[in-house]
Every structure is written in C-alpha cells, then in structure tokens.
ROGULUM-575510 format. One record per residue (C-alpha): residue number from 1; x, y, z. Coordinates in Angstrom, 2 decimals, padded with zeros to 5 digits. Layout:
REM residues N
<atom><nr>NUM</nr><x>X</x><y>Y</y><z>Z</z></atom>
...
***
This chain:
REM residues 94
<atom><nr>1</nr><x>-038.57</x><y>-019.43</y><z>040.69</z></atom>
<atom><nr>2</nr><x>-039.13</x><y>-020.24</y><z>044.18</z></atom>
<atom><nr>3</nr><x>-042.18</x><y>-019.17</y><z>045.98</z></atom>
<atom><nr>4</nr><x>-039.65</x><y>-016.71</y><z>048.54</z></atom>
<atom><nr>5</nr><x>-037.94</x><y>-015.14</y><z>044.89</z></atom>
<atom><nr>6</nr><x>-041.05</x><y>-014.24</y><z>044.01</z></atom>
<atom><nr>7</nr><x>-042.60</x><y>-012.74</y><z>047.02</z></atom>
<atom><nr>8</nr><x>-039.51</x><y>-010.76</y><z>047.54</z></atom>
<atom><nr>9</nr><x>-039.68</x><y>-009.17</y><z>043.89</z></atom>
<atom><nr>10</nr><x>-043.42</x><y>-008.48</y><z>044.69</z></atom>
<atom><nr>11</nr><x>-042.50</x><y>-006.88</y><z>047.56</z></atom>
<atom><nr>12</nr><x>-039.58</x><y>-004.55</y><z>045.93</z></atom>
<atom><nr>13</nr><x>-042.68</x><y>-004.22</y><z>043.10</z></atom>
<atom><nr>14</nr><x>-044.93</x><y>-002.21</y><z>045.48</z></atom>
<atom><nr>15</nr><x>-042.36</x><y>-000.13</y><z>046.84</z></atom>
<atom><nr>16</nr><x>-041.32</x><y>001.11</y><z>044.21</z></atom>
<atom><nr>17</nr><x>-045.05</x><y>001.37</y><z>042.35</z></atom>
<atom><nr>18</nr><x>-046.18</x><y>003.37</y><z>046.06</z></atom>
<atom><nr>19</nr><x>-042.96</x><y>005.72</y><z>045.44</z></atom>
<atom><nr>20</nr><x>-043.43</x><y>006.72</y><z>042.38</z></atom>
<atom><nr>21</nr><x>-047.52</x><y>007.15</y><z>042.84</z></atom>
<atom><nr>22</nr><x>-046.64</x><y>009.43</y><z>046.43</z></atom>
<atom><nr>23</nr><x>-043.82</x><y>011.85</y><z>044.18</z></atom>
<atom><nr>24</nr><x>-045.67</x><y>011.87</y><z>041.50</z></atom>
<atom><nr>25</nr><x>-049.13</x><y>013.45</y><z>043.09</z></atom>
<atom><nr>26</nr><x>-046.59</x><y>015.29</y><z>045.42</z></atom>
<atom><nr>27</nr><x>-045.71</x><y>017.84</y><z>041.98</z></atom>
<atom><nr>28</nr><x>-049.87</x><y>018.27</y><z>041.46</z></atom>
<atom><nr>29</nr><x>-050.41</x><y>018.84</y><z>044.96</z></atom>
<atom><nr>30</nr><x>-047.69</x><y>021.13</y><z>045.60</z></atom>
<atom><nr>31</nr><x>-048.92</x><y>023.01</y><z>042.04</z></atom>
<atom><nr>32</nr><x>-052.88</x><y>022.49</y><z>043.17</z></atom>
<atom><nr>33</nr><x>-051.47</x><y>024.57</y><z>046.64</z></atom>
<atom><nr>34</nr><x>-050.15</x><y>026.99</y><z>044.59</z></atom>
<atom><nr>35</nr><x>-052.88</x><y>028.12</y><z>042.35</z></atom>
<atom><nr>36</nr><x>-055.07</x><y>028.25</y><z>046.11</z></atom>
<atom><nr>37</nr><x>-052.62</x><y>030.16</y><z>046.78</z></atom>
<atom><nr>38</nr><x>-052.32</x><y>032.74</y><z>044.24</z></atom>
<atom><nr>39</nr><x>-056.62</x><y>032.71</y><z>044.17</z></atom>
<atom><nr>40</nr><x>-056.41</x><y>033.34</y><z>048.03</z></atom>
<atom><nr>41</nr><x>-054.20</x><y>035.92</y><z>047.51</z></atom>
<atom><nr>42</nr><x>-056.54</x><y>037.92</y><z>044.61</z></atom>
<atom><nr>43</nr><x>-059.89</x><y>037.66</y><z>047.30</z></atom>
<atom><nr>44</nr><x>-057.81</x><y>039.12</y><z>050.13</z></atom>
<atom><nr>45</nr><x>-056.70</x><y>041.92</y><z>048.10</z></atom>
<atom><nr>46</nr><x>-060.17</x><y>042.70</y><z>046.44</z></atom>
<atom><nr>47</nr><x>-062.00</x><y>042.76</y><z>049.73</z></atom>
<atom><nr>48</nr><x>-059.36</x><y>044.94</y><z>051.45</z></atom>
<atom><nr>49</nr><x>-059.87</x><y>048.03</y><z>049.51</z></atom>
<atom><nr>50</nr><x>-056.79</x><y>050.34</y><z>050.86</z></atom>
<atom><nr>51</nr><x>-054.38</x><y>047.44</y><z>049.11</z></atom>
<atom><nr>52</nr><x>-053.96</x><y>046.94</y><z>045.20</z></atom>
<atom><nr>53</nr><x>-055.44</x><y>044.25</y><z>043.82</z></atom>
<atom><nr>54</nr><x>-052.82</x><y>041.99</y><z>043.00</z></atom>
<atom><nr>55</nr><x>-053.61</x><y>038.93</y><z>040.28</z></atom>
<atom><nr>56</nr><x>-051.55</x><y>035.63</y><z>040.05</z></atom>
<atom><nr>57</nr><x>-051.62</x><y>034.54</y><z>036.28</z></atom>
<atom><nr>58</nr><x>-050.40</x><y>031.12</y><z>034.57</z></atom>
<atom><nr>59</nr><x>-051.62</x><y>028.85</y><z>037.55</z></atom>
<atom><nr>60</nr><x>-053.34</x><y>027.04</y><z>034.95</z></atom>
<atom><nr>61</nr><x>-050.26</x><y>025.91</y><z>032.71</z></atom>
<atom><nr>62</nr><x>-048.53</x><y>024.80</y><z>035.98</z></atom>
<atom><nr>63</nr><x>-051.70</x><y>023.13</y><z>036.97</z></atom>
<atom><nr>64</nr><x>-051.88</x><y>021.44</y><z>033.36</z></atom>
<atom><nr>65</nr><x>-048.13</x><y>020.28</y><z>032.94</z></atom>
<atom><nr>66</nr><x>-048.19</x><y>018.40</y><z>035.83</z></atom>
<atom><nr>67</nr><x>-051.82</x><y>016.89</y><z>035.74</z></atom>
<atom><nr>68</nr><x>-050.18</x><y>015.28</y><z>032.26</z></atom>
<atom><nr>69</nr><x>-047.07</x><y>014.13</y><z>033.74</z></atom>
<atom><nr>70</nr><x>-049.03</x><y>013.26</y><z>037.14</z></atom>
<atom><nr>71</nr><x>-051.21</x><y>010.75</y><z>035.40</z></atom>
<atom><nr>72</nr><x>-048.85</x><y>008.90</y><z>033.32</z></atom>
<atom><nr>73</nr><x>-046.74</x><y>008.47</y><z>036.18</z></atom>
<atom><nr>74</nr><x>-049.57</x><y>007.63</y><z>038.31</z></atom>
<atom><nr>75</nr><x>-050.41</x><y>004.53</y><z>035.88</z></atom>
<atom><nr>76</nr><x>-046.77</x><y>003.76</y><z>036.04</z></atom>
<atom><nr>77</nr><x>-046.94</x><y>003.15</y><z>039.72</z></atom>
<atom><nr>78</nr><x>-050.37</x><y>001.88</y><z>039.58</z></atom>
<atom><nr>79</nr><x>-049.00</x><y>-001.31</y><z>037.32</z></atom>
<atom><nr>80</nr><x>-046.59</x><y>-001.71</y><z>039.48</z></atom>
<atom><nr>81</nr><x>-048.29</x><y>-002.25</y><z>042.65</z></atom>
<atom><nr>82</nr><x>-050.73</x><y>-004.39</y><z>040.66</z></atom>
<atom><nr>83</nr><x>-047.38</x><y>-006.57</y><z>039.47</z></atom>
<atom><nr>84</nr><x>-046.18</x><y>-006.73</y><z>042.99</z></atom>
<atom><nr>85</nr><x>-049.67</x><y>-007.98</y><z>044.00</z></atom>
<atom><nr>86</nr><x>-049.56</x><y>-010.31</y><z>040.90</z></atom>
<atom><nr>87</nr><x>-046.20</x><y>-011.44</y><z>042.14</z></atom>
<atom><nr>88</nr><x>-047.30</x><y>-012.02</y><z>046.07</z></atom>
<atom><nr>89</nr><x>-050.03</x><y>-013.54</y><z>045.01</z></atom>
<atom><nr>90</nr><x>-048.31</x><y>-016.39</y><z>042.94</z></atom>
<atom><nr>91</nr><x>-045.80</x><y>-017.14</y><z>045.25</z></atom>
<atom><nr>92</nr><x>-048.49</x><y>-018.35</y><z>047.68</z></atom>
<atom><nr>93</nr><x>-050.12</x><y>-020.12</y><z>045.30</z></atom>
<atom><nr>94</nr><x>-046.83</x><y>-022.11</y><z>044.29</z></atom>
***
C-alpha cells in the first residue's frame, strides 16, 4: 500500500472511532441529565412544603443500561482511533 492509501484509511479510521465515542457518551449523558433531573426535581418539592413531594424512580436502570452499552462502544471507538493513529503513523514511516 502506498504511504497516501494508508494515511487516508487512518484518517477515515478516526472519524469514524471519534463518532462512535461522541454518540455513544451522548446516550449516558443525556440519561446522567436525566436522573439530575428527576433528583432536582424530588429536593425542590421536599423543601417547598405547600407542593407534594413528587419521586422519580428507575433512574438507575436507565443509568445502568447505557453505562454497559456506553463502554463497549466506547472501546469500539477507542480501537479505532488507536488504528487510525496506527495507520497515520505507518504511512510516514514508509
């Protein structure tokens, strides 16, 4: 392969490894703002005491499902920014 092939493919490499890592801990973000959310919720509803206290259950299985899938996605995208680097990385050495 020629030194230009092979920067090219470790170019397309890292996209694609920074894609998946940014939608990946976009799911455990977006659950992470939810449980704040639903704990935010149960303080400003104890301290006011003319409201009902209103609790937000099951943050934790969201939370949980998509810490699992968030980290073998993660290492997904994590090998393949290191094979993009692997791949930049040879074609200057060629």
């Amino acid at each position: 392969m020629t030194p230009d092939i092979l920067n090219i493919i470790g170019l397309i490499s890292n996209i694609v490894g920074t894609l998946i890592l940014a939608f990946s801990l976009s799911s455990y973000i977006s659950s992470m703002r939810l449980a704040i959310d639903g704990h935010e919720l149960y303080i400003l509803s104890v301290n006011h005491p003319t409201l009902p206290v209103q609790q937000v259950t099951g943050t934790n299985i969201h939370m949980d499902r998509d810490k699992k899938k968030t980290s073998v996605y993660s290492w997904i995208g994590v090998v393949f920014v290191i094979g993009g680097f692997a791949f930049q990385l040879s074609s200057h050495l060629i």
